[in-house]
C-alpha positions as CSV (number, residue, x, y, z in Angstrom):
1,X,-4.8,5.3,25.6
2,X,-7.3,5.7,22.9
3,X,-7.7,9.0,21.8
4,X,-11.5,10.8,22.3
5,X,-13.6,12.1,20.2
6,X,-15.2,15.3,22.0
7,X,-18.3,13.7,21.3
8,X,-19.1,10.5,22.5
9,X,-21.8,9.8,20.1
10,X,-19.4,9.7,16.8
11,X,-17.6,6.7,18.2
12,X,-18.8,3.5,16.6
13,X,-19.5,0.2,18.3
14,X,-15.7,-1.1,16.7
15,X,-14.4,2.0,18.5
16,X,-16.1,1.4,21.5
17,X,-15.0,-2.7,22.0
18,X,-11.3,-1.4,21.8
19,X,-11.7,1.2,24.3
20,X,-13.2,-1.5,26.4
21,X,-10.6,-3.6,26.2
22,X,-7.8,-1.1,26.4
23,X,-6.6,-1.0,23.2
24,X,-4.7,1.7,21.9
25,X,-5.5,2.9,18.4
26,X,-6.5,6.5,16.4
27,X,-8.7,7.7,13.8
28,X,-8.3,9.0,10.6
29,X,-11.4,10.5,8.4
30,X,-11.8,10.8,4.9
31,X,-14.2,11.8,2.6
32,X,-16.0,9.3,0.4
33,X,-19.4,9.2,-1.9
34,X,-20.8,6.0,-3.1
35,X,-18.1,6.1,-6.5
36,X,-15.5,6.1,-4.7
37,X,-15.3,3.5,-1.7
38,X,-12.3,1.6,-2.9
39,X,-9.1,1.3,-1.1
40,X,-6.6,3.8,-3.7
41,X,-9.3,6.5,-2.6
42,X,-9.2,5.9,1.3
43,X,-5.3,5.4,0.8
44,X,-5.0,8.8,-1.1
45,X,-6.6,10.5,1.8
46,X,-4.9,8.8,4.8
47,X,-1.6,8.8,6.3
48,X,-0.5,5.1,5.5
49,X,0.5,3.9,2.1
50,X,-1.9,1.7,0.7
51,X,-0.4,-1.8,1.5
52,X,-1.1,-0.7,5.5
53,X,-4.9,-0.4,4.6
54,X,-6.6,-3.4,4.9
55,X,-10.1,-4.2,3.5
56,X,-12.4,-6.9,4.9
57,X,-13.8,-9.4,2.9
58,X,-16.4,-11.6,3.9
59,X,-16.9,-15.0,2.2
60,X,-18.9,-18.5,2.6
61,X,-16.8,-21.9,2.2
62,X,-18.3,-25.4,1.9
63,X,-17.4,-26.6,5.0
64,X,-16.9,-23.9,7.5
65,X,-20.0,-21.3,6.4
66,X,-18.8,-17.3,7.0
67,X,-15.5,-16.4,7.7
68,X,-13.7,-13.2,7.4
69,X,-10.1,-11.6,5.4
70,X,-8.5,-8.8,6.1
71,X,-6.1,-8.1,2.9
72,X,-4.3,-4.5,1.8
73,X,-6.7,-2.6,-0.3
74,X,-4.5,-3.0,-3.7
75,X,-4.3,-6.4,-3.4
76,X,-6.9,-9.6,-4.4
77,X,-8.0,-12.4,-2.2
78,X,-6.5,-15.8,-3.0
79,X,-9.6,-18.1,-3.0
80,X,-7.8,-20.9,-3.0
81,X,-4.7,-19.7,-1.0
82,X,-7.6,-18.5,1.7
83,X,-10.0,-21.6,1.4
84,X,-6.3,-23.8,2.4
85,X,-5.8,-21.4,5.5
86,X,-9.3,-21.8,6.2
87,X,-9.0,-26.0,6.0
88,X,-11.4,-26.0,3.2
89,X,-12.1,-27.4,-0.1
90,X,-14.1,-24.2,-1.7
91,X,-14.7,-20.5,-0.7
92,X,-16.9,-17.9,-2.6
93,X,-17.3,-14.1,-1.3
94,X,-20.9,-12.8,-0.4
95,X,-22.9,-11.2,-2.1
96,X,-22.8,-7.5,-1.1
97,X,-26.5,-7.3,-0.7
98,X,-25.8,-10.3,2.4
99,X,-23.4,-8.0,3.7
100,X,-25.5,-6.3,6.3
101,X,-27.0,-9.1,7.7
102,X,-23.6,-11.2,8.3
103,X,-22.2,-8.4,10.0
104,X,-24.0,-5.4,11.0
105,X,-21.6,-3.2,8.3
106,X,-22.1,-1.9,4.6
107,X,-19.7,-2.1,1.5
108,X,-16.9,0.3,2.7
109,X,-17.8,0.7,5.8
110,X,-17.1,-3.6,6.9
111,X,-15.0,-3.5,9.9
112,X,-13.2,-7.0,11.5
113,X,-14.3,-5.9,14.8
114,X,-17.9,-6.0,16.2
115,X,-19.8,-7.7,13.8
116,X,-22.9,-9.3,14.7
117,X,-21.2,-12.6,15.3
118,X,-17.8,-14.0,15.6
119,X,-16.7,-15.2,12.7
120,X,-13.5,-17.3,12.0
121,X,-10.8,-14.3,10.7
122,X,-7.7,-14.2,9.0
123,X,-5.6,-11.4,8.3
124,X,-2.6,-11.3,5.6
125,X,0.8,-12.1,6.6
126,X,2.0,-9.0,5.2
127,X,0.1,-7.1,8.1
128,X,3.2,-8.4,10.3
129,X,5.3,-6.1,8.8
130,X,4.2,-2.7,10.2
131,X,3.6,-1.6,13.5
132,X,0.4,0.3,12.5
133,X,-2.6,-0.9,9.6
134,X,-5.7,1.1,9.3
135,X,-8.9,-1.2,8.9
136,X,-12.7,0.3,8.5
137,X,-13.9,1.7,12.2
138,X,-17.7,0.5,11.1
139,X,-18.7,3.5,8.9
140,X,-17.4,4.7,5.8
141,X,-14.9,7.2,5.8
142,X,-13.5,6.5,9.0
143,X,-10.4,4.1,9.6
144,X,-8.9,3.3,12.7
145,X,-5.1,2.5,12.6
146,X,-4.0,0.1,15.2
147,X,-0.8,-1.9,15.5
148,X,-1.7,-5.5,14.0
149,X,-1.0,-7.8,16.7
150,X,-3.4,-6.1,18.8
151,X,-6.4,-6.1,16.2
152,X,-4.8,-9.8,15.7
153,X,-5.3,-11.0,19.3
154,X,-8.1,-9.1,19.9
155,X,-10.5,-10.5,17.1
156,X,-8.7,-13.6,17.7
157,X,-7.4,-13.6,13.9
158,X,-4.7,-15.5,12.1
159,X,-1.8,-14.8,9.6
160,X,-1.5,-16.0,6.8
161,X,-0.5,-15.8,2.9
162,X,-4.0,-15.0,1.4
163,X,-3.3,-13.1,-1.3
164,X,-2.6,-13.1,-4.9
């Protein structure tokens, strides 16, 4: 079972879909200010080596419009490995500042799960190699760590090689 915050109120709408669906998972905290929202600093202060800490990246292709990548935080996105996975010819990321309205999240604080609309998602093959990854719970400083083929099946993602 999930574990609870005493108070309700500091669960965020990502936490709250996975309790709804009975997904297991726990929180981690950290602290962060606005020069430090980078993976290496969230990986410094939680207890999963960086490559277990995913970041999610939100980018526009040609064909397909917004679609969402989940990669480890020390690693780079693979346009063209990702626009391949994605079946199209060209992908770009968003602009931060488009951010917010895509998905209901800010820069560090982007989380696969919960975003204003369902967007096609793909996570990196490397996530099938540990039974737990942390990913952003909606807010910064706040990761919840869940075993990947549950976030997988539950946001209806994909593996694939995405990185570079």
């Amino acid at each position: 079972m999930a574990k609870k915050k005493e108070n309700d109120l500091s669960k965020t709408n990502a936490m709250r879909l996975l309790e709804q669906a009975g997904i297991e998972y726990r929180i981690e905290t950290y602290e962060f200010d606005e020069e430090h929202l980078g993976g290496a600093h969230v990986a410094a202060q939680v207890s999963l080596p960086e490559e277990q800490i995913f970041k999610t990246l939100v980018v526009r292709g040609d064909k397909k419009g917004i679609m969402v990548f989940c990669i480890p935080v020390m690693m780079e996105l693979d346009l063209k490995k990702a626009a391949k996975a994605a079946g199209d010819k060209k992908i770009e990321m968003t602009h931060v500042k488009e951010l917010l309205g895509l998905t209901g999240y800010i820069r560090g604080g982007c989380s696969p799960i919960g975003m204003k609309k369902k967007y096609p998602t793909w996570f990196d093959e490397t996530a099938m190699l540990y039974d737990e990854i942390a990913v952003s719970a909606g807010v910064r400083g706040m990761q919840i760590i869940i075993h990947p083929d549950h976030l997988k099946e539950f946001v209806e993602a994909e593996y694939e090689d995405v990185t570079q």
